[in-house]
N, C-alpha and C positions, 0 to 999 in steps of 0.2 A: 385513420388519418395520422401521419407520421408527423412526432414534432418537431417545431422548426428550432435555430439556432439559440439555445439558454431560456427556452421557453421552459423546461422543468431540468429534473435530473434524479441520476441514478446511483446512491451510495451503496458502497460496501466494506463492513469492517468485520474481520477475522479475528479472532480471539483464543489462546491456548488455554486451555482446563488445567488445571494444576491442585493437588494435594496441597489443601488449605494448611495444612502444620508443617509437612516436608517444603512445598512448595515444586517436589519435582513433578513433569507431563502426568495427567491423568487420561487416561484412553477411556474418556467416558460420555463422549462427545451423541454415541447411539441411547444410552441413559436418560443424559437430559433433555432430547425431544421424546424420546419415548414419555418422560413424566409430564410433559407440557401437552403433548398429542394424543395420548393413550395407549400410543403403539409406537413399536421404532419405525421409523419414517426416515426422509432423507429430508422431509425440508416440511415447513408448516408455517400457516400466516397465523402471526402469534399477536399485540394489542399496538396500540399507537401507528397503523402504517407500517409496523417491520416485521420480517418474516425471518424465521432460521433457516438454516442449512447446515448441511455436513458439507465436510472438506475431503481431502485425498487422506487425510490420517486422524486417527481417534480423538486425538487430543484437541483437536482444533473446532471450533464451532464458530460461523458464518453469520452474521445480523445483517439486515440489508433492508433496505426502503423496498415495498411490497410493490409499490409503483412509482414511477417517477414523478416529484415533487416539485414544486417552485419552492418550500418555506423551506428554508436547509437548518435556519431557527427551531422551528418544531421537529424537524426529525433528531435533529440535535436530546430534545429533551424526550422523544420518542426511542432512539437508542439509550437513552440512559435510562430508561423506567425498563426498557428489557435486559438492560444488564443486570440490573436489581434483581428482577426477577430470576434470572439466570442463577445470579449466585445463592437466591435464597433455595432453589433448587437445587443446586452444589450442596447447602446447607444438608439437606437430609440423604445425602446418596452414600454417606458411611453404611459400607458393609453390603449395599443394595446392589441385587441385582449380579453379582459374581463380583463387584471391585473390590479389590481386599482392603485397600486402603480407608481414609476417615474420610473429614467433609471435604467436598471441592469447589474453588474458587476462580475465579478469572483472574489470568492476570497479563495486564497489559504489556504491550510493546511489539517490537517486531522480531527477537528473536530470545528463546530462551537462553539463560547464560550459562548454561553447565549442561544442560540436553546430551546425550550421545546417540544421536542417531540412527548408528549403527545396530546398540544394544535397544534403544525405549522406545522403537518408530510402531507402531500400528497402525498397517490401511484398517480405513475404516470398507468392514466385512459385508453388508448387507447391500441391498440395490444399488446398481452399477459396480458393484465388488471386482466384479470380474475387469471392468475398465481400468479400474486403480490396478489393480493386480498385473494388468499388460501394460502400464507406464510402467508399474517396477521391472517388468521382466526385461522392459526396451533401455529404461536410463536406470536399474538401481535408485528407488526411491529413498530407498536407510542412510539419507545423507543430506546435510545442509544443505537449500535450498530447494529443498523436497518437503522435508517432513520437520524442519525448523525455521519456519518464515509465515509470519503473520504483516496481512498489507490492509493500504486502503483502495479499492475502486470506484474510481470517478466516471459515472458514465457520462456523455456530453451529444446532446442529441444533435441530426444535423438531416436534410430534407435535400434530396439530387446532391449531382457531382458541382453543383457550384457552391452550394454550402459548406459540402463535405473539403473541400479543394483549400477554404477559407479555413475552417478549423483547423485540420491538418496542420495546415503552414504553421498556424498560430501554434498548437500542442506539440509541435519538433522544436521551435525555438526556445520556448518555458520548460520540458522537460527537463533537459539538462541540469534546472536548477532548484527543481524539487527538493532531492536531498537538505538543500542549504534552509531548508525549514521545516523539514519532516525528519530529517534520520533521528532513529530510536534504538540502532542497536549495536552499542559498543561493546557487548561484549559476547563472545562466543568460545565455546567450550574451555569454559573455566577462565579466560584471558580477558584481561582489557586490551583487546590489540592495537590499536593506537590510528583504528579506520573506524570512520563515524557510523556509517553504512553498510554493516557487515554482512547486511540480508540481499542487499541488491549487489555486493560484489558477489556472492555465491551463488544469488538467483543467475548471474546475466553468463556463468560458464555452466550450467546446472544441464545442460542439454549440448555441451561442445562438438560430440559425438555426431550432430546432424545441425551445422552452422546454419542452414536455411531458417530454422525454428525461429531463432529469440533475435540473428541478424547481430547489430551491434546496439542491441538497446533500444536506440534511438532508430526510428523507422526510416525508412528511405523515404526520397522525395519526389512521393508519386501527389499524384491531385485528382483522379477520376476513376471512378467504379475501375472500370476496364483496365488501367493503369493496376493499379492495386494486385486486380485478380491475377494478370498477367506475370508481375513480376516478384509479386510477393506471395501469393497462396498458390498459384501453378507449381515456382518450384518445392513448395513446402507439398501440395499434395504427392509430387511425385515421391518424393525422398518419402514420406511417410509408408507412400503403399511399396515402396523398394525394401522397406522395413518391419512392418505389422503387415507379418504374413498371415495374421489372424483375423485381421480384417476390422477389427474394435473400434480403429481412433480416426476422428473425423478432421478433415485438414483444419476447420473452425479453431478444434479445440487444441492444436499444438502451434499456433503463433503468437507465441511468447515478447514479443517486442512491449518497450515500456510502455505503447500505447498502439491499442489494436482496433483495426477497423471493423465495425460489425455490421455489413449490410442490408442482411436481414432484420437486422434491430434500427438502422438507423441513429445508432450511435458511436463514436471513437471511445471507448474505456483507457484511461489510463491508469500502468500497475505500480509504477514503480515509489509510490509513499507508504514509508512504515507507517504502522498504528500508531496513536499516541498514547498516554495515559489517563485520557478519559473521551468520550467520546465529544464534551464541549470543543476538545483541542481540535480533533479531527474536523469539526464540522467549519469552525473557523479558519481554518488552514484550507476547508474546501471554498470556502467564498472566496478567500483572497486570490484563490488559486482562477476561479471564475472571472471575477473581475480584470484580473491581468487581461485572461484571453478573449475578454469582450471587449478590452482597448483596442487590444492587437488585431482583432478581427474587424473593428473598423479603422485598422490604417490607421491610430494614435502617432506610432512613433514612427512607422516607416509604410513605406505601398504593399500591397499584397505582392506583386512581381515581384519586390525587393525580401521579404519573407520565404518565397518560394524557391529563390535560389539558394539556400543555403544548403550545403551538401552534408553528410553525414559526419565528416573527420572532426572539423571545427568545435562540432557539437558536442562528439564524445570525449575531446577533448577536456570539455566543461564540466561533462561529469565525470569523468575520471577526479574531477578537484574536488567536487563535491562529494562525491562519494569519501573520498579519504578524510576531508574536513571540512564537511556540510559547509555555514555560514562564513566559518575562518577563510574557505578557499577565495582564493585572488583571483579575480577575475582579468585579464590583461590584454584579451584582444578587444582592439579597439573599433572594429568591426563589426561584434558584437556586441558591446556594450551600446554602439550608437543606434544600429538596430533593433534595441530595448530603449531605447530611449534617456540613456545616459552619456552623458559629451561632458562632464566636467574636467576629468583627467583621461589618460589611457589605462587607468586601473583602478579597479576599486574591491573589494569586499564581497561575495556573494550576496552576504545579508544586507550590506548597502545596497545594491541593484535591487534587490526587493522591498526595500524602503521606498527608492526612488519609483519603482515601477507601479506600485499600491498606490501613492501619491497620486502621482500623473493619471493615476486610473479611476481615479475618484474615492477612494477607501478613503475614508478619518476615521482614527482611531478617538477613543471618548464618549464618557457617560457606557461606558460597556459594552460599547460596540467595536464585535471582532475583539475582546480583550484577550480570549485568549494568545492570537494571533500576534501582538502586540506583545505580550510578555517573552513570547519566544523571541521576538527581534529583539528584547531587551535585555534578555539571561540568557542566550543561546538556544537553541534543540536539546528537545530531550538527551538527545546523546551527548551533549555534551555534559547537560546536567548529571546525568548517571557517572560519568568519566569525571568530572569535578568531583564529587562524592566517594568516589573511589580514589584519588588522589592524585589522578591522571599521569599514573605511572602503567605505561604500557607494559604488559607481562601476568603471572598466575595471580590470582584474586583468589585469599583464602576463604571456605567455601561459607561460612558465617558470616561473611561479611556481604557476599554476596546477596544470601539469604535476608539480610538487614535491608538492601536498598531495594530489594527487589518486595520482599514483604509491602517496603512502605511504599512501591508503586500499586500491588494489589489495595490498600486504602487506599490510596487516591483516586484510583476508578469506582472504590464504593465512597467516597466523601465528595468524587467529582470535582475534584480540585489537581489545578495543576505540580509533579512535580519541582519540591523548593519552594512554591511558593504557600503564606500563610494559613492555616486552615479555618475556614468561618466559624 
């Protein structure tokens, strides 16, 4: 029986292996299930409701809810009891196994800051080897947005095309403004480059080569099974088999848009939120993110018709702002604002619209509820925090320094505290 609309859900957070003293990519992502599983494996249900996986490259390791949850609370403290573990496993993998390197750690966020690609990318080699191996051979994987991009997935359940027709609307209008509470990642090969979002600017050209794939981000404005298959996975299947002469790659798994419809699962995933620095931030950044679109999907601020008109340009518009300056971006159509349910002036703030919209939607913040989520509207995104720390001078970041902020994000996913702020 398929569930219905926010009746549970489906997390996923991605995480890179890094050389606990260097702190550069470790490719040892087949290691540490192997020492959890017995054997190298691709995926294993490991304690608390979450399970691992392997990703498209070595370094990366996959936590995810084993099944879809209502208590987003508990998986919250269920991902951080397997990060523990994780690392304590990093702890003994010096020298193990072929890594030449010492111990290895997790470390958060959504993009390494000094990675080269190019040089330190390893697909990961064992089952489905050969699939990763025909996306590099199709898009070049040894590059940003391939082999250096850590996210979260939100999956969002939804039951027929009237459900699914309401969510949609709802997750095209919110996307846009993810970023302005998620970006984590300022900084990319060796640079603070002075874009909050530097994982989703790289993800969303990372497939240019075949425009049908990822679209412009933000999905078109379809509402029903048939709609969808027609005009979004038809022309992706074709372009795929005009491409994989090999036969490997299933139209499923090359539509890359920020939020993908999955029929046979019955759910929309949306991709476009970096990781945070601990997984309480994550999980609180995933309620609020819920509650917005349980307003919007009962017509809070505007009618479902009036949601469903809204076409793609306006939208990418929005992220385009957010992406460059998460919460700072201005928000200034007045169209959209009122559509969200903001009419005080013709502009405001991203991070105000998300104040305003959390409100209206019944969030209160206090006594610890959602705190994480709260500190971010109050000190900014991770990204920004990393770029304040850094002096938020766009340009080369010498590489100790680097090492310094980025260290003290790997303690905060093992102290479970957010970056900047206090440590208990």
């Amino acid at each position: 029986m398929s569930l219905r609309l926010f009746e549970a859900f489906g997390v996923e957070l991605e995480y890179m292996l890094v050389d606990a003293a260097t702190l550069d990519v470790a490719p040892v992502a087949d290691r540490t299930l192997q020492a959890r599983a017995g054997e190298i494996t691709g995926e294993l249900e490991a304690a608390h409701g979450i399970s691992w996986s392997n990703e498209l490259v070595a370094h990366v390791i996959e936590l995810k809810t084993t099944s879809p949850t209502a208590d987003l609370d508990e998986a919250a403290k269920g991902f951080a009891a397997n990060v523990d573990e994780i690392n304590a496993i990093g702890g003994g993998l010096s020298g193990e196994g072929g890594w030449g390197g010492g111990p290895v750690c997790i470390m958060p966020g959504a993009m390494h800051p000094w990675m080269d690609p190019a040089k330190e990318t390893t697909l990961w080699p064992h089952e489905y080897g050969e699939v990763y191996a025909n996306f590099h051979r199709l898009f070049n994987c040894y590059r940003h947005g391939w082999a250096n991009l850590q996210s979260v997935h939100l999956n969002l359940p939804f039951s027929g095309d009237e459900e699914f027709g309401r969510l949609h609307a709802a997750v095209r209008l919110v996307l846009p403004l993810l970023p302005a509470i998620c970006a984590s990642s300022p900084v990319m090969d060796g640079r603070l480059t002075g874009t909050a979002c530097n994982r989703l600017e790289v993800y969303r050209h990372n497939q240019a080569a075949l425009p049908t794939l990822s679209g412009r981000v933000i999905p078109e404005p379809v509402y029903t099974q048939a709609d969808y298959q027609s005009l979004i996975m038809e022309p992706i299947a074709r372009d795929v088999g005009r491409l994989d002469d090999a036969g490997l790659m299933k139209p499923e798994w090359m539509n890359s848009r920020g939020a993908i419809a999955r029929f046979d699962r019955g759910s929309i995933e949306i991709r476009v939120m970096d990781v945070q620095e601990c997984p309480r931030a994550d999980l609180d950044i995933v309620q609020g993110v819920v509650a917005v679109l349980k307003w919007l999907v009962a017509e809070g601020p505007c009618s479902l018709a009036a949601q469903q008109r809204w076409p793609i340009d306006p939208l990418v518009r929005v992220l385009d702002g957010t992406i460059r300056a998460a919460g700072r971006a201005v928000i200034d159509d007045p169209a959209y604002l009122a559509a969200l349910g903001y009419s005080a002036s013709g502009a405001c703030r991203a991070d105000e619209l998300w104040e305003r919209m959390l409100e209206q939607s019944g969030v209160r913040f206090g006594q610890g509820r959602l705190a994480a989520l709260e500190y971010i509207l109050r000190h900014g995104t991770l990204s920004d925090r990393i770029a304040a720390a850094l002096g938020n001078l766009a340009g080369p970041v010498a590489r100790e320094e680097l090492h310094r902020i980025y260290g003290e994000l790997c303690g905060c996913i093992q102290s479970k505290r957010q970056f900047g702020a206090a440590q208990n």
